[in-house]
C-alpha positions in Angstrom: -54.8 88.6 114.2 -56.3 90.0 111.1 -59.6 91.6 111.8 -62.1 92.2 109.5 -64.4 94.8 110.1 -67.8 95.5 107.7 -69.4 98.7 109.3 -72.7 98.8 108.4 -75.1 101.6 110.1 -79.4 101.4 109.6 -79.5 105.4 108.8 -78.5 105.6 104.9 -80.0 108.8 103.4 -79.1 108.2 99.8 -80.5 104.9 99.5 -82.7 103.9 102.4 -82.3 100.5 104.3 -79.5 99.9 101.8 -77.7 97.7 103.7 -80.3 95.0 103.4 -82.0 95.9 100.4 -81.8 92.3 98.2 -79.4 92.8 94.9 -79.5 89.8 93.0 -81.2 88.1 95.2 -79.2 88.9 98.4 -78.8 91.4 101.0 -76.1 93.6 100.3 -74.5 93.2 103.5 -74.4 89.4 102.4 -71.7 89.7 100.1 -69.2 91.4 101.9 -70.0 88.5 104.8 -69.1 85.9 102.2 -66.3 87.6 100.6 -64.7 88.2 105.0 -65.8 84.3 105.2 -63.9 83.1 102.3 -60.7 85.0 102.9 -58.2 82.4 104.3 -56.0 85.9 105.4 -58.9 87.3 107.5 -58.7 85.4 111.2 -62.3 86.8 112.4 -64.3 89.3 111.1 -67.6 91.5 112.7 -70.5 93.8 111.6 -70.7 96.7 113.8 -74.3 98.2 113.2 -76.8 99.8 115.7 -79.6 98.4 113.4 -81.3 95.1 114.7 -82.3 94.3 111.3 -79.3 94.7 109.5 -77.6 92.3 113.0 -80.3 90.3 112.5 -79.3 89.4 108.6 -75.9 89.5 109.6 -76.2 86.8 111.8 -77.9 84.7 109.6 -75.1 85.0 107.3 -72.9 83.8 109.7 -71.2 87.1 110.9 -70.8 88.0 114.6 -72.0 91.2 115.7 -70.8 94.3 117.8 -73.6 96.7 119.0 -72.6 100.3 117.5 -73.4 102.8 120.1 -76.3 105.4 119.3 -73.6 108.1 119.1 -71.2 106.0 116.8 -74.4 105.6 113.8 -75.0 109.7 113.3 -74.4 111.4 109.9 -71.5 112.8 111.9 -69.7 109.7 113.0 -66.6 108.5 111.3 -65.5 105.2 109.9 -62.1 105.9 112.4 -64.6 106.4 115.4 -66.6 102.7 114.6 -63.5 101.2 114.5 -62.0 102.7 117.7 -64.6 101.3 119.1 -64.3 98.2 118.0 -60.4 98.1 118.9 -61.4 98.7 122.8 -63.3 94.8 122.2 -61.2 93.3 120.0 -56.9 92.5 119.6 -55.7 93.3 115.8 -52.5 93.5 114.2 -54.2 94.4 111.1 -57.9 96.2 110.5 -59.8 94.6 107.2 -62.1 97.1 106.4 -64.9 96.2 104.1 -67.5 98.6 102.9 -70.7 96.6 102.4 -72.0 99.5 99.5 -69.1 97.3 97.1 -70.3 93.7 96.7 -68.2 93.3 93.6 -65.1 91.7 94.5 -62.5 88.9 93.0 -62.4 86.3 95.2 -58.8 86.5 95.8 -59.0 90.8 96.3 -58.9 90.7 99.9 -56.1 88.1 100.6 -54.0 89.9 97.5 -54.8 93.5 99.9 -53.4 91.6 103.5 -50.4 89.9 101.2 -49.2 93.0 99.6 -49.9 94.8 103.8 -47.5 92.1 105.0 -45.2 92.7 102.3 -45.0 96.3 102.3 -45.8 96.9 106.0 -47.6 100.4 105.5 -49.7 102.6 107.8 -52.5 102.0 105.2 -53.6 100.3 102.1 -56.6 101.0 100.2 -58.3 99.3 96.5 -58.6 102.1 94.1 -57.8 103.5 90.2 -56.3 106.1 88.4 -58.6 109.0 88.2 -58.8 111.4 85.3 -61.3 113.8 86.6 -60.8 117.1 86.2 -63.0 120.1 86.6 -64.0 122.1 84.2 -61.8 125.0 83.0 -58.9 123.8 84.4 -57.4 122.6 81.7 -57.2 123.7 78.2 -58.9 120.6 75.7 -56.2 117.7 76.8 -56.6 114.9 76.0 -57.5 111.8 78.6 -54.3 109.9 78.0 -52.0 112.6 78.5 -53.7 113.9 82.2 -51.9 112.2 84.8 -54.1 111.2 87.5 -54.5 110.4 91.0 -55.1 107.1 93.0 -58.6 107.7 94.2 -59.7 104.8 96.6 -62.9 103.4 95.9 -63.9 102.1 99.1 -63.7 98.3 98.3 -60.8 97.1 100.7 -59.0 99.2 103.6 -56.3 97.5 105.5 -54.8 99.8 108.1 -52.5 99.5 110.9 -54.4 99.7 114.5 -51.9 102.2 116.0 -53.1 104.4 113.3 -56.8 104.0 114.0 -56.3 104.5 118.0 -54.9 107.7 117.0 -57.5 109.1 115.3 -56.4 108.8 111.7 -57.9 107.4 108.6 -54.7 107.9 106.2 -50.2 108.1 107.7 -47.0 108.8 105.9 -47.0 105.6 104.4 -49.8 104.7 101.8 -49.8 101.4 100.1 -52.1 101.5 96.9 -53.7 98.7 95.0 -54.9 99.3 91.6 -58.1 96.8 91.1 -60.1 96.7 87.5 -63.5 98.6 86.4 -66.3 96.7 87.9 -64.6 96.4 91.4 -64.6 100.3 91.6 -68.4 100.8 91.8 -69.7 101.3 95.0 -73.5 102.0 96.0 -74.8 105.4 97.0 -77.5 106.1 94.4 -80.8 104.2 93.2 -79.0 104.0 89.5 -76.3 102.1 91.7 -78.0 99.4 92.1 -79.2 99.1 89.1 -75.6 99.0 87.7 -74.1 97.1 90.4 -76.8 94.5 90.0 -76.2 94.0 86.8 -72.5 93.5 86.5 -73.1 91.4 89.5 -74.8 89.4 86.7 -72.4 89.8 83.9 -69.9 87.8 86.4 -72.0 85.6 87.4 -72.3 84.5 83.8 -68.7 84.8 82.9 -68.1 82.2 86.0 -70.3 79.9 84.7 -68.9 80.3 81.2 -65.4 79.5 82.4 -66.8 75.9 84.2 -64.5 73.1 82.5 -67.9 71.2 82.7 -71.0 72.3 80.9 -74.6 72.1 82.1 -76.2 69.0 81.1 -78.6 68.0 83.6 -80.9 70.2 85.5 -83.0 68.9 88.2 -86.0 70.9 90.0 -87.6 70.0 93.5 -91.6 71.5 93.5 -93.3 72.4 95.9 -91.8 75.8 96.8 -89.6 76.3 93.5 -92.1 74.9 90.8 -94.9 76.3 92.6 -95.1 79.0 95.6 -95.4 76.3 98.2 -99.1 77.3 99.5 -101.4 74.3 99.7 -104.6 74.4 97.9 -107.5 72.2 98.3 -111.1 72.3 95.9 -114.4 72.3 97.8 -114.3 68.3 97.2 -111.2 68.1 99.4 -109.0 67.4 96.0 -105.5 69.1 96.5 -104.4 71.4 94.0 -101.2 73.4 93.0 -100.8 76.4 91.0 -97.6 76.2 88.5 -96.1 78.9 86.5 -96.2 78.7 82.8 -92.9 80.4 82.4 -91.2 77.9 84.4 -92.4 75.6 82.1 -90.8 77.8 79.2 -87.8 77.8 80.4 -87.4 74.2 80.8 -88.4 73.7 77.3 -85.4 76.5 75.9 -83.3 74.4 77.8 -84.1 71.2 76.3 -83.2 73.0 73.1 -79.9 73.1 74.2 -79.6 69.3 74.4 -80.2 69.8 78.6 -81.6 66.9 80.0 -84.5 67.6 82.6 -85.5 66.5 86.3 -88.1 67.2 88.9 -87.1 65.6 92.2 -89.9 66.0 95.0 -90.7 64.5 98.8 -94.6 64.4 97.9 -96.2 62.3 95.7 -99.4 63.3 93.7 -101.1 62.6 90.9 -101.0 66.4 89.7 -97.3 66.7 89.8 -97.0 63.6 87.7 -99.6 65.2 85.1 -97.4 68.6 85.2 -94.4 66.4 84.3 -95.6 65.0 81.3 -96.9 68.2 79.5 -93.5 69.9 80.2 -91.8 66.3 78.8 -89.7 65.9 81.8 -87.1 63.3 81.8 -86.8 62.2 84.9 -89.4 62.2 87.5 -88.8 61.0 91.0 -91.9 61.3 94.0 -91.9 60.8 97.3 -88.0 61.0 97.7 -86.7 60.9 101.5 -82.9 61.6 100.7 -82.7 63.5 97.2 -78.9 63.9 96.6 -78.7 59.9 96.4 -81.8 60.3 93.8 -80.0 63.2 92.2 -76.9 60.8 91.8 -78.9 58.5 90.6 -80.5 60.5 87.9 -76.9 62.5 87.0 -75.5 58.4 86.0 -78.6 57.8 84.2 -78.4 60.8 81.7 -74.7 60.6 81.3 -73.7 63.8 83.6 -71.1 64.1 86.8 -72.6 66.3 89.6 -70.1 68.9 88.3 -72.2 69.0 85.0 -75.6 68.6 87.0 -77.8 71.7 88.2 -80.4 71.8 91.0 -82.8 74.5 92.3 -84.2 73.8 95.4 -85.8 76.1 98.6 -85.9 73.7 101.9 -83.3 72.0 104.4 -84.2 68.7 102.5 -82.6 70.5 99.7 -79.2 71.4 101.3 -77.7 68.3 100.8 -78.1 68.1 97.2 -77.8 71.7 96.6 -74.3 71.5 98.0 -73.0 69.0 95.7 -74.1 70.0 92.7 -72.0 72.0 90.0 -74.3 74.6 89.9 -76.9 75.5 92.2 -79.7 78.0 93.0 -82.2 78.6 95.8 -85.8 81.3 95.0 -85.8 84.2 96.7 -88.1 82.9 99.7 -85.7 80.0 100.1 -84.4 78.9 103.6 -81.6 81.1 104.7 -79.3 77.7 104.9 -79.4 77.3 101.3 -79.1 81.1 100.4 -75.7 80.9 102.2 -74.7 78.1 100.2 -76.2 78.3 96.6 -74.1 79.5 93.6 -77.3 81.7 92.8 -80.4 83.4 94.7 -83.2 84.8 92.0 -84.5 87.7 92.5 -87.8 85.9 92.0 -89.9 84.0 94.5 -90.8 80.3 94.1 -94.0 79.8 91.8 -93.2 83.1 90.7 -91.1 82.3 87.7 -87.5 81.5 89.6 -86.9 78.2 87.7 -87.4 80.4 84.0 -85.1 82.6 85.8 -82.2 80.2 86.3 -83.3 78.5 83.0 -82.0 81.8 81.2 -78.6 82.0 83.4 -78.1 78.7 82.7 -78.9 79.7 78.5 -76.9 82.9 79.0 -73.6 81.3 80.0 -73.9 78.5 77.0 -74.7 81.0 74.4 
């Protein structure tokens, strides 16, 4: 049994609440949870917290959750102690231990981590690089390339041996190390963290995109809730009304540019969404759909395009379908938590609020 463990406690003084703070458009804690859930070498995984907000995101991401005691969540408390604790719950051969400060991993780190602990059998294996640092006055003008170094870990994977952990110890005798590259090496602690992080979150997000065998050439919107904010509106004469974003409407038009065919897909059906269509020259409108991943289908044969060439935005359940079969998808950042869990991308932005402009400029990003 390979256990997974992402240890996750409400009390961060560097960084408040970090644990849940949204970084590109997802709580923190939600990328370690995919990364556990994706691992074909993990067998189960838990969040231990004492926090019943950070449980509470955790379990709509799909982890399970072990209470932390009071005692276990102090400034004091040890990574070594959290896991003892979970150890007197839970049967391990091996300990995955996943620090939710680094959401940048390769999707393959953690199984390449539990392969090279299987091979190599060691009391410990930790993700790290060479370091370089030296202070100050303690060495006389050399240059970088001839210091030596030492493996510093940088608290992205831990896999360690459970004999280890119910004694007490963090490190033993034998110390397996796996060198990973730059961007995998930051972790959070700091507000300019985040900002970092964030954006080479981004920069890979782009470079996945990029590396697609099939380019972008549909992309279909739903409305209410992505092309507007979702809230219902109604004049004094009764007359429904809904308030658009002019940026969204921007960012459809860039996208045309590019020879990107466009789509609004939407379960209502009103005059005013029709209107909204034809200023922004969409190609493709379809009202009053029941089951839109046949419609997107539909539309994807009409303009030439597979699904794997098709992208769609959407918020709601009666998204999820279609969301899921796309090649590229996206939810705002009020979207249900079904389709967060699924989505290629979350914005940072809300629906109404510009999302759709948003994923218009990934989308231009990763064909420029």
């Amino acid at each position: 049994m390979i256990l997974g463990v992402i240890p996750a406690r409400g009390g961060s003084k560097g960084v408040p609440r970090k644990n849940i703070r949204p970084i590109l458009g997802k709580p923190l804690i939600a990328w370690s949870i995919e990364a556990a859930a994706a691992s074909r070498e993990i067998d189960d995984f838990v969040v231990s917290t004492e926090d019943a907000e950070i449980a509470a995101v955790a379990r709509a991401y799909g982890a399970k959750v072990i209470e932390r005691p009071a005692a276990l969540a102090t400034d004091e408390a040890t990574t070594v102690s959290v896991l003892q604790h979970i150890l007197e719950q839970r049967k391990a051969d091996a300990v995955v231990v996943l620090q939710p400060t680094s959401p940048i991993r390769d999707h393959d780190l953690i199984d390449r981590c539990v392969a090279r602990y299987r091979e190599k059998r060691p009391d410990c294996l930790a993700t790290g690089y060479l370091c370089k640092f030296r202070e100050y006055g303690t060495y006389d003008n050399l240059r970088r390339q001839d210091l030596k170094g030492f493996f510093y870990d940088d608290g992205n994977v831990y896999v360690l041996n459970p004999r280890l952990v119910k004694a007490g110890r963090w490190t033993g005798s034998k110390i397996e190390r796996v060198i990973v590259e730059g961007a995998q090496n930051h972790e959070i602690d700091t507000e300019d963290d985040f900002l970092v992080v964030e954006r080479l979150l981004e920069l890979r997000q782009i470079a996945a995109l990029r590396r697609r065998p099939k380019r972008i050439k549909l992309l279909a919107v739903d409305v209410d809730g992505v092309l507007t904010d979702a809230g219902m509106y109604y004049s004094e004469s009764g007359d429904e009304l809904k308030k658009f974003n002019t940026r969204d409407g921007k960012g459809l038009e860039l996208l045309r540019g590019l020879g990107v065919k466009t789509a609004i897909i939407t379960s209502e059906k009103t005059e005013i969404v029709r209107r909204r269509a034809a200023k922004l020259k969409i190609d493709y409108v379809h009202q009053g759909v029941t089951h839109k991943l046949e419609v997107l289908e539909k539309i994807a044969r009409a303009a030439g395009a597979s699904l794997a060439e098709t992208a769609y935005i959407g918020d709601d359940v009666n998204d999820t379908e279609a969301l899921a079969k796309a090649g590229f998808s996206a939810t705002p950042q009020d979207g249900c938590i079904e389709n967060k869990r699924i989505v290629d991308y979350v914005c940072r932005l809300k629906g109404g609020e510009g999302c759709v402009r948003e994923f218009a400029e990934l989308l231009r990003a990763a064909a420029s």
